[in-house]
The first five atom37 places (N, CA, C, CB, O) and aatype in JSON, in Angstrom:
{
  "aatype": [20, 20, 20, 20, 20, 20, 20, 20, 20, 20, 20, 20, 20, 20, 20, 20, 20, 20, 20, 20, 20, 20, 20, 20, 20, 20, 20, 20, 20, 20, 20, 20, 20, 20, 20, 20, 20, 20, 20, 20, 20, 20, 20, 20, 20, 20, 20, 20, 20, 20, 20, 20, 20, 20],
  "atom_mask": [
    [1, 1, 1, 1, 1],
    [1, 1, 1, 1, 1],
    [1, 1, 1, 1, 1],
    [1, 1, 1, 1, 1],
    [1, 1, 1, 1, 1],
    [1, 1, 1, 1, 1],
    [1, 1, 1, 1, 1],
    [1, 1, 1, 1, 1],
    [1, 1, 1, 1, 1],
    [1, 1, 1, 1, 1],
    [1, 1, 1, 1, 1],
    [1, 1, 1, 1, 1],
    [1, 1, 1, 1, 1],
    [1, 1, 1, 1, 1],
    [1, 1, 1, 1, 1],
    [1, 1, 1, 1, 1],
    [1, 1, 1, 1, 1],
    [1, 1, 1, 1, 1],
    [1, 1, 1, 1, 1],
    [1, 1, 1, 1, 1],
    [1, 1, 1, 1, 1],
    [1, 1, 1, 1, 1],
    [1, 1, 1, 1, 1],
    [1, 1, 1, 1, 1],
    [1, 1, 1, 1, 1],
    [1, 1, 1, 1, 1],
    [1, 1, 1, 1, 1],
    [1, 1, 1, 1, 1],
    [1, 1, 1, 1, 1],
    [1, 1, 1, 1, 1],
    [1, 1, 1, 1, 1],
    [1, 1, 1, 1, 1],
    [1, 1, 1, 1, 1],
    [1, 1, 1, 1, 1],
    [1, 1, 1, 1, 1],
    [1, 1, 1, 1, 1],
    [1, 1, 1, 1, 1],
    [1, 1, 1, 1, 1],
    [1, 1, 1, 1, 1],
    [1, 1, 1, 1, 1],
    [1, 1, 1, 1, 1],
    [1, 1, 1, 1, 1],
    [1, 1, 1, 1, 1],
    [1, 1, 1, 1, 1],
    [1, 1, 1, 1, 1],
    [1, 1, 1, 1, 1],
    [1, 1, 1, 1, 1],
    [1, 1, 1, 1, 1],
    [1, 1, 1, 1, 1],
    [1, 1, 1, 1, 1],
    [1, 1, 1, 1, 1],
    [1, 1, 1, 1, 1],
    [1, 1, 1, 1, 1],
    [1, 1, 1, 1, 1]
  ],
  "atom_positions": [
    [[-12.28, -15.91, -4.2], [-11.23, -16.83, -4.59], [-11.69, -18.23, -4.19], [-9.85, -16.46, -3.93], [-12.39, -18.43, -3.2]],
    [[-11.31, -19.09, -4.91], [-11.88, -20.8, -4.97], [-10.99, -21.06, -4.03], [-11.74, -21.91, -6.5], [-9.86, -20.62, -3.78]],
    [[-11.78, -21.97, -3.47], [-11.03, -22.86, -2.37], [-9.76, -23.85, -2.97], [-12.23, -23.9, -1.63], [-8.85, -24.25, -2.25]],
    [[-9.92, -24.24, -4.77], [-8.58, -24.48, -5.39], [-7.46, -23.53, -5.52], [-8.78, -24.82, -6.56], [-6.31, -23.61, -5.1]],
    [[-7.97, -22.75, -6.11], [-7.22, -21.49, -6.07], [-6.28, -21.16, -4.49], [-8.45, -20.27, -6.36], [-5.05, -21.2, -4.49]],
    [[-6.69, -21.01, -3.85], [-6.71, -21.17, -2.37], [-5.21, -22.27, -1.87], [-8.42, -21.96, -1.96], [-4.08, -22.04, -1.45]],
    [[-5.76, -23.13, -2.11], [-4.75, -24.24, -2.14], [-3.47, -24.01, -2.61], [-5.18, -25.24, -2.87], [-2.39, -24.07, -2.02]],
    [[-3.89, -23.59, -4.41], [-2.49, -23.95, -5.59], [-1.86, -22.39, -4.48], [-2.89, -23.67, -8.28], [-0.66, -22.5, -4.23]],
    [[-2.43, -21.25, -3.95], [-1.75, -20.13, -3.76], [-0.68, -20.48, -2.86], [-2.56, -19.08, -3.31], [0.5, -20.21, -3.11]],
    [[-1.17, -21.19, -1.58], [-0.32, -21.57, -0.57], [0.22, -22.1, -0.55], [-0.43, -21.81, 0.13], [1.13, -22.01, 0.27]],
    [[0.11, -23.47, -1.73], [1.15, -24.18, -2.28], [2.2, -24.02, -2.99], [0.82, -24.76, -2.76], [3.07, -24.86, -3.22]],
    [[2.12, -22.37, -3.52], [2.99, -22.66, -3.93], [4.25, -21.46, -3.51], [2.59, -22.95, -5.2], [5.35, -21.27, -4.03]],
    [[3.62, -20.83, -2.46], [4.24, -19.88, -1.63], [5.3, -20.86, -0.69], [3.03, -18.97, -0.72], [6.49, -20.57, -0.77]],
    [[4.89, -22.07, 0.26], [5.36, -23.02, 0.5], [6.71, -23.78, 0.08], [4.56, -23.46, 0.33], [7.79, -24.06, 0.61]],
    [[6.03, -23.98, -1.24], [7.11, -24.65, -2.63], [8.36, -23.59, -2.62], [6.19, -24.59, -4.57], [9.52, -23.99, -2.6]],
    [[8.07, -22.42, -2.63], [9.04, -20.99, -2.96], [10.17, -21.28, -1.47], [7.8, -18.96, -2.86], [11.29, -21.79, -1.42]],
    [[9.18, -20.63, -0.25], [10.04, -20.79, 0.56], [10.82, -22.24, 0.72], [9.45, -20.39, 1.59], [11.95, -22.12, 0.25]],
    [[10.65, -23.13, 1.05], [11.38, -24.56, 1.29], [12.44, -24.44, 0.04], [10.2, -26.1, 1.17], [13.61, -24.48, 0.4]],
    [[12.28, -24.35, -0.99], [12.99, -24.34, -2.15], [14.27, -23.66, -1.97], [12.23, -23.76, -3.17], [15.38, -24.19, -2.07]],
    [[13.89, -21.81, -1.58], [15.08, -21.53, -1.55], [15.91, -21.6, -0.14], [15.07, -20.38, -2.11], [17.11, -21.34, -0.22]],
    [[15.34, -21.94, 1.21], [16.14, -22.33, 2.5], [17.23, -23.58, 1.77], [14.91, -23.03, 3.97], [18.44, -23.8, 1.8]],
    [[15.99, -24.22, 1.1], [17.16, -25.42, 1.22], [18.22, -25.53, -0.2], [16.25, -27.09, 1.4], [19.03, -26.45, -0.37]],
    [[18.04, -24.56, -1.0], [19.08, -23.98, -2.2], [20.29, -23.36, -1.85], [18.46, -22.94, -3.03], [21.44, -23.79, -1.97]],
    [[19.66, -21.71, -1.17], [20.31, -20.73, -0.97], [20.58, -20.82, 0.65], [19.59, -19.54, -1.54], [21.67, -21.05, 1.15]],
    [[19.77, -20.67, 1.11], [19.91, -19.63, 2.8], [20.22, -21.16, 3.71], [17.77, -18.45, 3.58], [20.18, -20.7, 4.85]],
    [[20.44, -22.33, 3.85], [20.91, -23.75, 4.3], [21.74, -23.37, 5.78], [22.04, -24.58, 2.96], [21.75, -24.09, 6.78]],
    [[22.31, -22.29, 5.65], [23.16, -22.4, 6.87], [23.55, -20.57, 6.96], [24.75, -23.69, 6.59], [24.75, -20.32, 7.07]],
    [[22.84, -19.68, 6.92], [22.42, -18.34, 7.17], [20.88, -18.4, 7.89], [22.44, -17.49, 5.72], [19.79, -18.3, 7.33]],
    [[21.13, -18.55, 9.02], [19.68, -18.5, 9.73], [18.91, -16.95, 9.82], [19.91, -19.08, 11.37], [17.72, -16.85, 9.54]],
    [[19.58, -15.96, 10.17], [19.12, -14.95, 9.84], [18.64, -14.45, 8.43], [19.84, -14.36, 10.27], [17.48, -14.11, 8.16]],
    [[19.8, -14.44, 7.48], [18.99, -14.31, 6.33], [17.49, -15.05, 5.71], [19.87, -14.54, 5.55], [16.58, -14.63, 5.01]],
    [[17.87, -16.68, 6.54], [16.91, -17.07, 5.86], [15.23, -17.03, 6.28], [17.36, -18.22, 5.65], [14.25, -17.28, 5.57]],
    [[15.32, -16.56, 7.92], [14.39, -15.69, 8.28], [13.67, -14.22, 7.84], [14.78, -15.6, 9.14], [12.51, -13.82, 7.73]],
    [[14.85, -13.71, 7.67], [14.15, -12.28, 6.79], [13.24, -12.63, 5.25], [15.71, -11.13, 6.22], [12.14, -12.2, 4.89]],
    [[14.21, -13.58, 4.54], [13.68, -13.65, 3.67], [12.63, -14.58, 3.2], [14.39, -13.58, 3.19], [12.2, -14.69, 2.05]],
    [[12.27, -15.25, 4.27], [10.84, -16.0, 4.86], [9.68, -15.1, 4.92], [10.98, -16.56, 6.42], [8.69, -15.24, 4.2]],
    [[9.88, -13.99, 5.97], [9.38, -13.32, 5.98], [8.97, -12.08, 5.4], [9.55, -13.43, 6.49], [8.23, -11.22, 5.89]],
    [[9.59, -12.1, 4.21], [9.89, -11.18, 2.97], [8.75, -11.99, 1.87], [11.85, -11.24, 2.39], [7.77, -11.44, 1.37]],
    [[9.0, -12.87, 1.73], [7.98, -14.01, 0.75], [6.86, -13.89, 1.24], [8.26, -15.65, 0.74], [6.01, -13.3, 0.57]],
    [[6.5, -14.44, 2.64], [4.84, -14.12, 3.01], [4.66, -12.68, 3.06], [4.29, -14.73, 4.54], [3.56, -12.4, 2.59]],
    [[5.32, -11.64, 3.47], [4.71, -10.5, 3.31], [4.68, -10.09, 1.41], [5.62, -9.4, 4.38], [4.27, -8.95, 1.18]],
    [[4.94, -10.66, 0.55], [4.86, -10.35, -0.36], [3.28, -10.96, -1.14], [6.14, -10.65, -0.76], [2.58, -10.44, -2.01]],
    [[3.15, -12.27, -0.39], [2.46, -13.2, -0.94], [0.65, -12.45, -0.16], [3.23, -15.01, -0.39], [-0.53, -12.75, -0.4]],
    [[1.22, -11.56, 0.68], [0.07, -10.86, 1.59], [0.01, -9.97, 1.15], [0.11, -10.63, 2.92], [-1.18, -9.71, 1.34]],
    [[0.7, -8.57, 0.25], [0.2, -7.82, -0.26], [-0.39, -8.44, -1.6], [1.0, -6.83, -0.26], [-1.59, -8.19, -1.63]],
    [[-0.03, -9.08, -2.6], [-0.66, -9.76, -3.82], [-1.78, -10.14, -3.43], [0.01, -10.88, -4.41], [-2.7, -9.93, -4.22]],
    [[-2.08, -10.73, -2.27], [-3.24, -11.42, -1.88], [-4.21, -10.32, -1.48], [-2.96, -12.44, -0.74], [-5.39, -10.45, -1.82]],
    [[-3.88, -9.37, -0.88], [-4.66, -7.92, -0.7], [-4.98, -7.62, -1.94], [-3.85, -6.66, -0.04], [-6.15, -7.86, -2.22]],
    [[-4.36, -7.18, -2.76], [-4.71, -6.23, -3.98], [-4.97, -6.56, -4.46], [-4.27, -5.59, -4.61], [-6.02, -6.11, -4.91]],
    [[-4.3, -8.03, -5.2], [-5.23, -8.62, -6.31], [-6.28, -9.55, -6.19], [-4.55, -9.19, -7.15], [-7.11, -9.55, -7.09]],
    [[-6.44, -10.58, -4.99], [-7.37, -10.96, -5.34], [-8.96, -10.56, -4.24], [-6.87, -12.33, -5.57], [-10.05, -11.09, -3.99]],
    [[-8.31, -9.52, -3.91], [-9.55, -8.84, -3.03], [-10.56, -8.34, -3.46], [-9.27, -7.89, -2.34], [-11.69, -8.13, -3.01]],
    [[-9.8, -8.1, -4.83], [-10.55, -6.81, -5.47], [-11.91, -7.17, -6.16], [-9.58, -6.08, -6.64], [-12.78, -6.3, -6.15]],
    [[-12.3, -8.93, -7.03], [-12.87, -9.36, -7.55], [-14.11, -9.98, -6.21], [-12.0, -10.11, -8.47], [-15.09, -10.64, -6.54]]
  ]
}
């Protein structure tokens, strides 16, 4: 994986989380922890499987 590639990935995992704390989860601190941590573990299996594989 390119070191651009690389970038736009984390950028836009970043973009996702901030987006929805400050949309949805603003004043649910727990939820908006789980589902922090729901996004990077998602963004960590995609990142395992798909771009490991090449």
């Amino acid at each position: 994986m390119g070191l651009w590639l690389r970038v736009a990935y984390i950028s836009v995992m970043i973009a996702l989380i901030v987006g929805l704390d400050v949309a949805f989860l603003r004043h649910h601190v727990w939820a908006r922890l789980v589902v922090n941590v729901g996004i990077v573990a998602l963004f960590l299996v995609v990142n395992v499987f798909a771009f490991r594989r090449s």
